[in-house]
PALO-997279 format. One record per atom (N, C-alpha, C): residue number from 0; chain; x, y, z. Coordinates in steps of 0.02 Angstrom, whole numbers, m for minus. Atoms other than C-alpha are relative to their C-alpha. Example, Ala and Ser with C-alpha at 12.3 -4.5 7.8 and 13.67 -1.06 7.14 Angstrom:
REM residues 2
    k  c       X       Y       Z
    0  A      45     m59       0
    0  A     615    m225     390
    0  A      45      60       0
    1  A     m42     m59      m3
    1  A     684     m53     357
    1  A     m39      55      37
//
This chain:
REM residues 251
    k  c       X       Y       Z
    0  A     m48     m49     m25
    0  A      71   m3756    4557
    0  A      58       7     m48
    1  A     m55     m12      30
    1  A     219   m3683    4480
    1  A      53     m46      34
    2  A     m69      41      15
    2  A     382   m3781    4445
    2  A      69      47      52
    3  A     m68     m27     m51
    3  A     562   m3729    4553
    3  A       7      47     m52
    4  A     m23     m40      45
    4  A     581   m3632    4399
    4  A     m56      85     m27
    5  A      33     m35     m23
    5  A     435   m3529    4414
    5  A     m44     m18     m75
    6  A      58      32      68
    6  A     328   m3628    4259
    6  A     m44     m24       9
    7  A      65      15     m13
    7  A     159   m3662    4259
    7  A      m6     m59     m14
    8  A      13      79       5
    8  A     105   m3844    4278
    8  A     m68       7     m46
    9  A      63     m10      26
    9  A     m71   m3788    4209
    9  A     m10      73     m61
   10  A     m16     m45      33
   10  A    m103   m3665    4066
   10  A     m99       5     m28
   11  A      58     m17      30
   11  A    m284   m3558    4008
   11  A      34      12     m47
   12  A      m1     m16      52
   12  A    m277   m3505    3849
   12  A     m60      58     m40
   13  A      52     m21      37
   13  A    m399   m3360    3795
   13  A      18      29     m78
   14  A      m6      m8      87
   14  A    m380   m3348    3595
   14  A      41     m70      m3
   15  A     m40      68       8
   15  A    m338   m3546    3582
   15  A      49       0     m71
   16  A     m26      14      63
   16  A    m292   m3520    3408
   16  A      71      40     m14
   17  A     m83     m47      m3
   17  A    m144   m3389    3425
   17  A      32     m17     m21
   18  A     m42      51      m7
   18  A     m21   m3436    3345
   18  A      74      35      64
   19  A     m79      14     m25
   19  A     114   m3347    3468
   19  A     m41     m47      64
   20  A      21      50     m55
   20  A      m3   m3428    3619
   20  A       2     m90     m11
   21  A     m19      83      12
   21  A       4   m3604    3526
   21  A     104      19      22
   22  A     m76     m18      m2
   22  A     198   m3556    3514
   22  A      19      16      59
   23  A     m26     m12     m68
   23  A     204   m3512    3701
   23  A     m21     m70      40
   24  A      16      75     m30
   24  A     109   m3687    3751
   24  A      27     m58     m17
   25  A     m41      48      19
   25  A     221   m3795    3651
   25  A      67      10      48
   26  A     m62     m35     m64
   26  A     382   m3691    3742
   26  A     m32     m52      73
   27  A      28      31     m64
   27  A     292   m3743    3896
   27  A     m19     m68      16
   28  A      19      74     m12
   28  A     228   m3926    3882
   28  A      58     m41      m9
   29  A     m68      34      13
   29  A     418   m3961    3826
   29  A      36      17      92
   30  A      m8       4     m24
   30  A     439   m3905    3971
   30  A     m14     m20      95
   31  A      48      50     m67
   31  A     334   m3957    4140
   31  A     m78      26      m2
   32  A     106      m7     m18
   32  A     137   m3888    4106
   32  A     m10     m61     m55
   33  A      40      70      46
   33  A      46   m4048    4060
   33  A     m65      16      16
   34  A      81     m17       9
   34  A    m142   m3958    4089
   34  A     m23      62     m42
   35  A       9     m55      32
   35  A    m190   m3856    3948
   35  A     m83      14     m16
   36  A      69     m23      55
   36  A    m376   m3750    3895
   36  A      23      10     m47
   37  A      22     m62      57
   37  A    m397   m3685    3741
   37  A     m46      36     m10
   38  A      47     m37      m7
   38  A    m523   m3548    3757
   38  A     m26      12     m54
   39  A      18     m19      68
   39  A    m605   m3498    3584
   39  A     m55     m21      m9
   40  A      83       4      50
   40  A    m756   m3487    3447
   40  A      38     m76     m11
   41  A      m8      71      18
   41  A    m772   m3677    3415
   41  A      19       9     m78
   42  A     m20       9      73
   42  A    m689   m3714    3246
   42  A      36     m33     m22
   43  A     m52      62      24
   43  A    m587   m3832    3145
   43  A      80      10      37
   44  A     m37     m24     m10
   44  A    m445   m3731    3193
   44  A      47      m4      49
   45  A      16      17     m49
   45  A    m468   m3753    3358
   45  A      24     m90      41
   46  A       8      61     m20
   46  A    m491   m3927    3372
   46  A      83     m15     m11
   47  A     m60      15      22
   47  A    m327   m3952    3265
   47  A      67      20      34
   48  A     m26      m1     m35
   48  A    m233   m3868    3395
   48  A       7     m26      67
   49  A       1      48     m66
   49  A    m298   m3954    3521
   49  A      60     m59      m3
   50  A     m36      47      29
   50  A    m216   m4121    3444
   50  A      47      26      m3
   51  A     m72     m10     m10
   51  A     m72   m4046    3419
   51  A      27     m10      39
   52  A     m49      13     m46
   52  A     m24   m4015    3584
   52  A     m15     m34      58
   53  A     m26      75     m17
   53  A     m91   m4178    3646
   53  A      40     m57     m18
   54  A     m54      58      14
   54  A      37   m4259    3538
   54  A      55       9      23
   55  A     m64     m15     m24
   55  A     163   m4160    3623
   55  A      m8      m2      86
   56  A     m12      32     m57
   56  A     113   m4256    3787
   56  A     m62      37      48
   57  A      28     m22     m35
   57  A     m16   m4123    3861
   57  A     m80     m34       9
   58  A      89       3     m15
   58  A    m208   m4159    3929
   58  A     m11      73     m16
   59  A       8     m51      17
   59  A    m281   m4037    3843
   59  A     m95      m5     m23
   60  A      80     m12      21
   60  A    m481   m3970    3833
   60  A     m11      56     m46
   61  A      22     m29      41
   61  A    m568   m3874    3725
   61  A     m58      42      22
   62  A      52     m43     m32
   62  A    m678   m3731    3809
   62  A     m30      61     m60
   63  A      36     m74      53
   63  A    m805   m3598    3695
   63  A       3      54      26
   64  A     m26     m56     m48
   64  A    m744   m3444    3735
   64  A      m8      45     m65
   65  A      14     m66      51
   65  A    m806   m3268    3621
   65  A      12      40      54
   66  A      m2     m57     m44
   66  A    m727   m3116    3667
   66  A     m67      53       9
   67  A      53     m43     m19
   67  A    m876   m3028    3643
   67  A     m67      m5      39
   68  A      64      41     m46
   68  A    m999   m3127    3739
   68  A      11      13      85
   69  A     m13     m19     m70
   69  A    m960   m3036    3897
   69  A     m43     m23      55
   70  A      26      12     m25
   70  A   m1093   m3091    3974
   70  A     m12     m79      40
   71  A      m8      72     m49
   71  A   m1032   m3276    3983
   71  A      55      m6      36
   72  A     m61      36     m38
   72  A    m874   m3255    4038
   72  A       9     m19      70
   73  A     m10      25     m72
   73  A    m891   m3277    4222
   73  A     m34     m57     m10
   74  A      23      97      24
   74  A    m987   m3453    4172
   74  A      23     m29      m4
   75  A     m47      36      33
   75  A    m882   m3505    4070
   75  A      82     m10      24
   76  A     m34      10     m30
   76  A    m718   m3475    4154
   76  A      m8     m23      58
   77  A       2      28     m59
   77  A    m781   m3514    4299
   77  A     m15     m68      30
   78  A       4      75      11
   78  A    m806   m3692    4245
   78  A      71     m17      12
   79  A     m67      22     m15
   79  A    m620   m3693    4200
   79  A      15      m3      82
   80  A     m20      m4     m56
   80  A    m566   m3641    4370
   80  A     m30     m51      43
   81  A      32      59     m50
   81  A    m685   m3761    4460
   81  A      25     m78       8
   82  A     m20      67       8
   82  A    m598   m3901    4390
   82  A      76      m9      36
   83  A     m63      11     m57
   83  A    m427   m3863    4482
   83  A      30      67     m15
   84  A     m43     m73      10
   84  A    m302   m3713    4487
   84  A      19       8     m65
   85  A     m26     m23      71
   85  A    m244   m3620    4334
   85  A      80      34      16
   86  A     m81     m54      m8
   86  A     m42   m3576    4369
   86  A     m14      50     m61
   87  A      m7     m61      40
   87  A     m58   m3458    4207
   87  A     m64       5     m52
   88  A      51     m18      42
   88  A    m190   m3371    4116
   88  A      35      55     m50
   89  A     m26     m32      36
   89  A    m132   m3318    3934
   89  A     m34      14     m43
   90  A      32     m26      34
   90  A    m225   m3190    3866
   90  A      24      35     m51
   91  A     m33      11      32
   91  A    m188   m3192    3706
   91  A     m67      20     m71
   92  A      37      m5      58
   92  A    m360   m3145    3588
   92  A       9      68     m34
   93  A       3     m78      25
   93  A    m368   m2984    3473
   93  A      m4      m4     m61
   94  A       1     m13      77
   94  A    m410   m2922    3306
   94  A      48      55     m30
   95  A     m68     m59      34
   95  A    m285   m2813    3189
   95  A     m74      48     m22
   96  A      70     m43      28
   96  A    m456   m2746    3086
   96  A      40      19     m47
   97  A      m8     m27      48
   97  A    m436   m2669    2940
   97  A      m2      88     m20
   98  A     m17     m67      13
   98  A    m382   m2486    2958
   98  A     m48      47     m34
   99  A      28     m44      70
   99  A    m436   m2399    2781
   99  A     m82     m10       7
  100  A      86      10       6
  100  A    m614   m2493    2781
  100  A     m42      19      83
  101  A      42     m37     m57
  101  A    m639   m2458    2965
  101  A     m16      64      22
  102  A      15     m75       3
  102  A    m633   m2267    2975
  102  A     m46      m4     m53
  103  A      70     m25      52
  103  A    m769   m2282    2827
  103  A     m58     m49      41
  104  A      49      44     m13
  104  A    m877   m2414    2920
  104  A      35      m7      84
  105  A      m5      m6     m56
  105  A    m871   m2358    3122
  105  A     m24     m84      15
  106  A       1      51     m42
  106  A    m943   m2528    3166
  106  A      41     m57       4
  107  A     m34      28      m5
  107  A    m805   m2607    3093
  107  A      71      17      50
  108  A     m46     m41     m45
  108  A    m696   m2491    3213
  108  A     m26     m34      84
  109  A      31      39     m42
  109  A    m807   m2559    3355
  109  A      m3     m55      37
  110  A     m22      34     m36
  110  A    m786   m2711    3350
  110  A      68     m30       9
  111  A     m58       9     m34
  111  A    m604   m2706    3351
  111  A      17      34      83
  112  A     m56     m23     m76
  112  A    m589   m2589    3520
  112  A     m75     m54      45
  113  A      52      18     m54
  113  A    m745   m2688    3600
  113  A      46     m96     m17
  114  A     m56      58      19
  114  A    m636   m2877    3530
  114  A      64      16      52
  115  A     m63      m2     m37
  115  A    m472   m2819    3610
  115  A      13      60      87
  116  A     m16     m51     m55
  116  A    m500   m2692    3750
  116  A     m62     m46      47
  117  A      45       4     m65
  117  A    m683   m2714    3837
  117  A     m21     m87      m9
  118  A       1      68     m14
  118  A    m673   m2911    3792
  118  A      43     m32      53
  119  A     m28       5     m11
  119  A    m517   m2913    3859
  119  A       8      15      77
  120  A       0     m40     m83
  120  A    m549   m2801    4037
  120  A     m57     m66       8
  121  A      48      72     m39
  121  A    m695   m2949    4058
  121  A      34     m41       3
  122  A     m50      79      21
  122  A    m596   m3095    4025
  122  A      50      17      51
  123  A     m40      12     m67
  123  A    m455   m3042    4145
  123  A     m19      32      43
  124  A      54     m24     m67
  124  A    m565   m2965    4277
  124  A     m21     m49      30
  125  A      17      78     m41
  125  A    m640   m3140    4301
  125  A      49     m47      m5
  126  A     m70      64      11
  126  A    m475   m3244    4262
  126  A      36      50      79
  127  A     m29     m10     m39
  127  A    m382   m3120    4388
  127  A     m37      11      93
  128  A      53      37     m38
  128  A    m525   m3151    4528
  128  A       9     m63      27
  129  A      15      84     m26
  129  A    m518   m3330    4521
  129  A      68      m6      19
  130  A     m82      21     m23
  130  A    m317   m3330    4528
  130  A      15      36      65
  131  A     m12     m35     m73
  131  A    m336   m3203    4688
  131  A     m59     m66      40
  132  A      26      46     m57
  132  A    m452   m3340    4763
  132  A      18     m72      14
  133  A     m53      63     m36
  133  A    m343   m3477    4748
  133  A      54      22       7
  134  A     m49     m45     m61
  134  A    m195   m3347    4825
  134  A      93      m8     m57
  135  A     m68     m13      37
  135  A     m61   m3378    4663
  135  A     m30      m6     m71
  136  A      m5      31      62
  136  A     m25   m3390    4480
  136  A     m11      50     m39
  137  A     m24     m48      54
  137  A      12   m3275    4325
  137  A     m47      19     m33
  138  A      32      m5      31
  138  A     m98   m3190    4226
  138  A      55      63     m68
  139  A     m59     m13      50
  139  A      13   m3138    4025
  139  A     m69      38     m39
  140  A      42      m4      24
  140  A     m82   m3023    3949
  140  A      54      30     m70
  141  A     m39     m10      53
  141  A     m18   m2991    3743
  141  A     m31      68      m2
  142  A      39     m58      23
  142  A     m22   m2803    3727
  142  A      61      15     m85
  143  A     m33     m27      59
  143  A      69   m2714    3575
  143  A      59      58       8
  144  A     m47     m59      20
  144  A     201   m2582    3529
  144  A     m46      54     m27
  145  A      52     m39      18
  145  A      48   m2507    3432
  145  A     m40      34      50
  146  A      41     m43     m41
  146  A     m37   m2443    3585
  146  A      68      58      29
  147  A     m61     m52     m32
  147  A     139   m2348    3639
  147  A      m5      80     m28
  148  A      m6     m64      24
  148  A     106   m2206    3500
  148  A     m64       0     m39
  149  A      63      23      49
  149  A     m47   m2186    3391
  149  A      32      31     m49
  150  A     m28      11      72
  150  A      12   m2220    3205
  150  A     m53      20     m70
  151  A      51     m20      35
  151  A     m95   m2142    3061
  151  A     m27     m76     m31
  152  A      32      62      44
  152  A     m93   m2334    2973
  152  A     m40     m41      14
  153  A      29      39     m53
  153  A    m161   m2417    3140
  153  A     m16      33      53
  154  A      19     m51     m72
  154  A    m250   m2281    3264
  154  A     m34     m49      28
  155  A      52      11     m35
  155  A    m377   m2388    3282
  155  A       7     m64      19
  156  A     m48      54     m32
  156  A    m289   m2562    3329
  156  A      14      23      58
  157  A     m59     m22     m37
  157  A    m159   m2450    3409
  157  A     m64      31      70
  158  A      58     m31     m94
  158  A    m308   m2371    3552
  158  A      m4     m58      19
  159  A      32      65     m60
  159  A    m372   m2535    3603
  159  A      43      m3      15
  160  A     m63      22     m19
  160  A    m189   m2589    3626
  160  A       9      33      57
  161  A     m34     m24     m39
  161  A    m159   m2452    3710
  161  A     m47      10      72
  162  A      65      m7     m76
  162  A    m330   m2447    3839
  162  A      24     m72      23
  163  A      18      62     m35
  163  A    m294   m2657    3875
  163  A      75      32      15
  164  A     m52      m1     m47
  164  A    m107   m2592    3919
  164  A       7      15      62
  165  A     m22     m31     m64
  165  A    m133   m2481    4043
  165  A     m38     m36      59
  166  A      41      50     m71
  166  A    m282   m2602    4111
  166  A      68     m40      42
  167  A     m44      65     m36
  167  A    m155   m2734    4136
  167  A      50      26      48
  168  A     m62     m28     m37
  168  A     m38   m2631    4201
  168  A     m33      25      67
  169  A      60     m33     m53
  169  A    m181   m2563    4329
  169  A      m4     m48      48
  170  A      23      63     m25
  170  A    m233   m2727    4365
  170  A      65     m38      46
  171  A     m61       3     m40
  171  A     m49   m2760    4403
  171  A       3      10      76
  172  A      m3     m39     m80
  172  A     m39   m2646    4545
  172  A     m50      m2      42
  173  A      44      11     m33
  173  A    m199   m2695    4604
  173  A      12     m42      41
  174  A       2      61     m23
  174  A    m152   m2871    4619
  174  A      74      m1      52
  175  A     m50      17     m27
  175  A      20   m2826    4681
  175  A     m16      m2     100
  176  A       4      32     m76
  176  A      64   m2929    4846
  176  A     m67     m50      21
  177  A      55      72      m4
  177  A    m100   m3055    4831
  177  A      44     m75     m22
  178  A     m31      66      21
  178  A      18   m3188    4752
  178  A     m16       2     m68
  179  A      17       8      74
  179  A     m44   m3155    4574
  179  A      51      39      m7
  180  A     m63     m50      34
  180  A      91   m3088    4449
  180  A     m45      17     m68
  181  A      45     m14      74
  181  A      22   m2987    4305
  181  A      38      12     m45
  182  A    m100     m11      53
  182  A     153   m2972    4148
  182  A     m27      16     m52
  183  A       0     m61      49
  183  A     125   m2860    4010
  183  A      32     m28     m61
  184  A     m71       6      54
  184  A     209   m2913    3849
  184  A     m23      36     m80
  185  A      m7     m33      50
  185  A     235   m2802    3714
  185  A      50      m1     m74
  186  A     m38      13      54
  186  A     275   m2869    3539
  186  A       2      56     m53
  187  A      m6     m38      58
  187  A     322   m2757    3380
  187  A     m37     m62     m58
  188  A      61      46      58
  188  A     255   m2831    3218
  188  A      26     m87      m5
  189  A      m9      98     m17
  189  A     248   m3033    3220
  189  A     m12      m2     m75
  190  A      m6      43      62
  190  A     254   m3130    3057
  190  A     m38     m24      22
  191  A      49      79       8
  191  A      88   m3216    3058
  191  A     m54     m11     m48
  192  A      67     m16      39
  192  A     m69   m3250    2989
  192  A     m39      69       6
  193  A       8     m85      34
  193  A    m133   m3084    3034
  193  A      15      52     m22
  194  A     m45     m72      35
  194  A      m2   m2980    2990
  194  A      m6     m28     m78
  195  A      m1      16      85
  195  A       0   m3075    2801
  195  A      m5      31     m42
  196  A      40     m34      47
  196  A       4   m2970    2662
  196  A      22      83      34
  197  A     m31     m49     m12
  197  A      58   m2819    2760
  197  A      49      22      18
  198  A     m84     m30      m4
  198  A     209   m2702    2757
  198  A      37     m10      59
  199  A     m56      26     m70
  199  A     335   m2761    2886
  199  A      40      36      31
  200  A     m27     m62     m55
  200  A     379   m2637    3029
  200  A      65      m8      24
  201  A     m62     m29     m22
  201  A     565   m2604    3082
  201  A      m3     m66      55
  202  A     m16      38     m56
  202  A     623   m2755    3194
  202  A     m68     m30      30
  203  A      48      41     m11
  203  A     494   m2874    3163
  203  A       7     m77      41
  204  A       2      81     m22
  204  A     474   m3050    3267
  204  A     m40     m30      m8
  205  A      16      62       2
  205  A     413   m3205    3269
  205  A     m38     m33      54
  206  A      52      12     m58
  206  A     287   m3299    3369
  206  A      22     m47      57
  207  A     m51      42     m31
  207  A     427   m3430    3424
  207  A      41      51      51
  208  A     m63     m26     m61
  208  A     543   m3282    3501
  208  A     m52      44      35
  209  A      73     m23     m56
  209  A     366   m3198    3585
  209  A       1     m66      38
  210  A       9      50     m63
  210  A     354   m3369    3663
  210  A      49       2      37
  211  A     m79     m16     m18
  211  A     531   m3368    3704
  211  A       4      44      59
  212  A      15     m54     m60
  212  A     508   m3191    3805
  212  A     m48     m10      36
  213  A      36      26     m65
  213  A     372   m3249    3883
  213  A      16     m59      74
  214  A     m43      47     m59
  214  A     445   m3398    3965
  214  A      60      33      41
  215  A     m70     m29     m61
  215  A     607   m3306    4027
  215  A     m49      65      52
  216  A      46     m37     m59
  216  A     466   m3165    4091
  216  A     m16     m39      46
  217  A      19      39     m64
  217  A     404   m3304    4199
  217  A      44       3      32
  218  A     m38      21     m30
  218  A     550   m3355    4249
  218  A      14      70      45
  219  A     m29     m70     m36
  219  A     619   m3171    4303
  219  A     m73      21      37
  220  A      56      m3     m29
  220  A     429   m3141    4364
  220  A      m5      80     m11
  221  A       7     m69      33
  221  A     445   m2976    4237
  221  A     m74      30     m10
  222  A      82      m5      m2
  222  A     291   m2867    4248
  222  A      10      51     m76
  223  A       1     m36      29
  223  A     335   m2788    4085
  223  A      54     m41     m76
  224  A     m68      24      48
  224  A     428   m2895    3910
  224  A     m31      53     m54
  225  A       2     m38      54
  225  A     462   m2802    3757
  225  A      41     m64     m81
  226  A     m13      63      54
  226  A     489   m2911    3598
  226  A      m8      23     m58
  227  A     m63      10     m20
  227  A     617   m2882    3523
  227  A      38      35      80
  228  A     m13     m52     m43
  228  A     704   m2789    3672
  228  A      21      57     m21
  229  A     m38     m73      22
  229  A     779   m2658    3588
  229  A     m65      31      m7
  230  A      47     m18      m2
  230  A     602   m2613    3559
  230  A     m34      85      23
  231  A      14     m30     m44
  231  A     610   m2512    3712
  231  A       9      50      12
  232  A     m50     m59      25
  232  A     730   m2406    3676
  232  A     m21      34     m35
  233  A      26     m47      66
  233  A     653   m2363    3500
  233  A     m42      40      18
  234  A      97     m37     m19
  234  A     477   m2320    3594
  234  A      14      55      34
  235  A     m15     m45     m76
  235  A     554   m2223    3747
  235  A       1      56     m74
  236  A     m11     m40      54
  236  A     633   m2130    3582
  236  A     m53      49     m22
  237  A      48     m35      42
  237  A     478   m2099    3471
  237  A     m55      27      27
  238  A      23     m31     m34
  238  A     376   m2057    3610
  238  A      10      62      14
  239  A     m37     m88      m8
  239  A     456   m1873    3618
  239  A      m9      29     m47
  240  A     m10     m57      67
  240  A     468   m1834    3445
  240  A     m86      43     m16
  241  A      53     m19      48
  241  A     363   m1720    3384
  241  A     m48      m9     m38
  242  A      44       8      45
  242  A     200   m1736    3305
  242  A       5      11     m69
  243  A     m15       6      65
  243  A     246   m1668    3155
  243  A      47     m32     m28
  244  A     m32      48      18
  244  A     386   m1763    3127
  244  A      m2     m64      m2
  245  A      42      75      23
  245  A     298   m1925    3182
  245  A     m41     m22     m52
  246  A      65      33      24
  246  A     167   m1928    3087
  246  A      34      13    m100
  247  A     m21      m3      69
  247  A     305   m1905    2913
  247  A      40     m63       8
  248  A      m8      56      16
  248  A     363   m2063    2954
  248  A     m18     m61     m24
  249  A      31      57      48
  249  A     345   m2207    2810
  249  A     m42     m45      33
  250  A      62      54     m32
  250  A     254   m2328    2941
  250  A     m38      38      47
//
């Protein structure tokens, strides 16, 4: 069960390797969840996070989890869940893809919206199921700023983003008043390993101040963070302008 503070004692993890989801489970084990998954393709990667944040005090497992293997996920989560409640499920997997080479090679377009959208509607379809049948507990799903407008550099990122937003946000209002909370969080460009190497968008963050907003979302029991906040403002903004004038902007 959740903490007086409204923090999860227990934590899923689908994309174990994340780094803002490692960066949101450290936040968290500092502070009262001591049961962590890590959901993911088995890999060194993997493992090495595991360890991590059993040195920072948590029981922590290691579950095989492919977003595209739709077909196990009620199995496979449904192992997790069997073993005791999940206060928060943080869905957290997705691919960036490669823009330029995917408009020349559709299947590389593919499996980015079938990776982040229809992996993603399975995965919390059966995570938000199991948390309506034990009657509480959060489900965080990471959407983007990229699904808010479609961007000539990232259309094809920016759709999935923008089909798993409105799920979650669906799914929201589905769940609202069962005891599940569904929370939305919408980062601008992160400094990480997948961004590496590419041009750095206007009021970029970090995977530390994404964890950051996520925890105070719990706390406030926000069905909607934006990261940075000003974010929100910019989007409400560029959402209006003009097509032709959007689409002459440098990013």
């Amino acid at each position: 069960m959740k903490d007086a503070f409204g923090l999860p004692q227990s934590l899923l993890v689908l994309g174990g390797t994340s780094e803002i989801a490692l960066a949101t489970a450290r936040r968290l084990i500092a502070r009262r969840t001591r049961t962590v998954w890590l959901a993911g393709r088995p890999c060194p990667a993997l493992d090495r996070a595991a360890d991590e944040l059993r040195g920072l005090g948590a029981e922590v497992r290691v579950v095989a989890f492919d977003a595209l293997a739709t077909d196990s996920h009620e199995t496979v989560l449904g192992k997790v869940f069997a073993e005791g409640d999940v206060d928060l499920v943080l869905l957290a997997f997705g691919v960036l893809g490669d823009q330029a080479h995917d408009e020349r090679d559709p299947a590389g377009a593919v499996r980015v919206a079938q990776t982040n959208y229809t992996g993603a509607v399975s995965a919390g379809l059966v995570s938000a199921r199991a948390l309506q049948a034990q009657g509480h507990g959060s489900l965080v799903v990471l959407s983007s700023v990229a699904g808010e407008r479609a961007r000539r550099a990232n259309f094809i990122y920016g759709s999935s983003k923008a089909g798993l937003d409105v799920f979650a946000q669906g799914l929201g209002d589905a769940l609202y008043g069962t005891g599940v909370h569904v929370m939305v969080v919408r980062p601008g460009f992160v400094r990480s390993r997948m961004t590496a190497g590419r041009t750095e968008a206007p009021l970029a963050t970090t995977p530390g101040a994404v964890a950051a907003a996520i925890e105070l979302g719990l706390r406030r029991r926000s069905e909607t963070v934006w990261v940075p906040g000003t974010l929100r403002l910019v989007m409400s903004a560029l959402r209006h302008l003009p097509r032709g004038v959007f689409r002459r902007l440098p990013w």
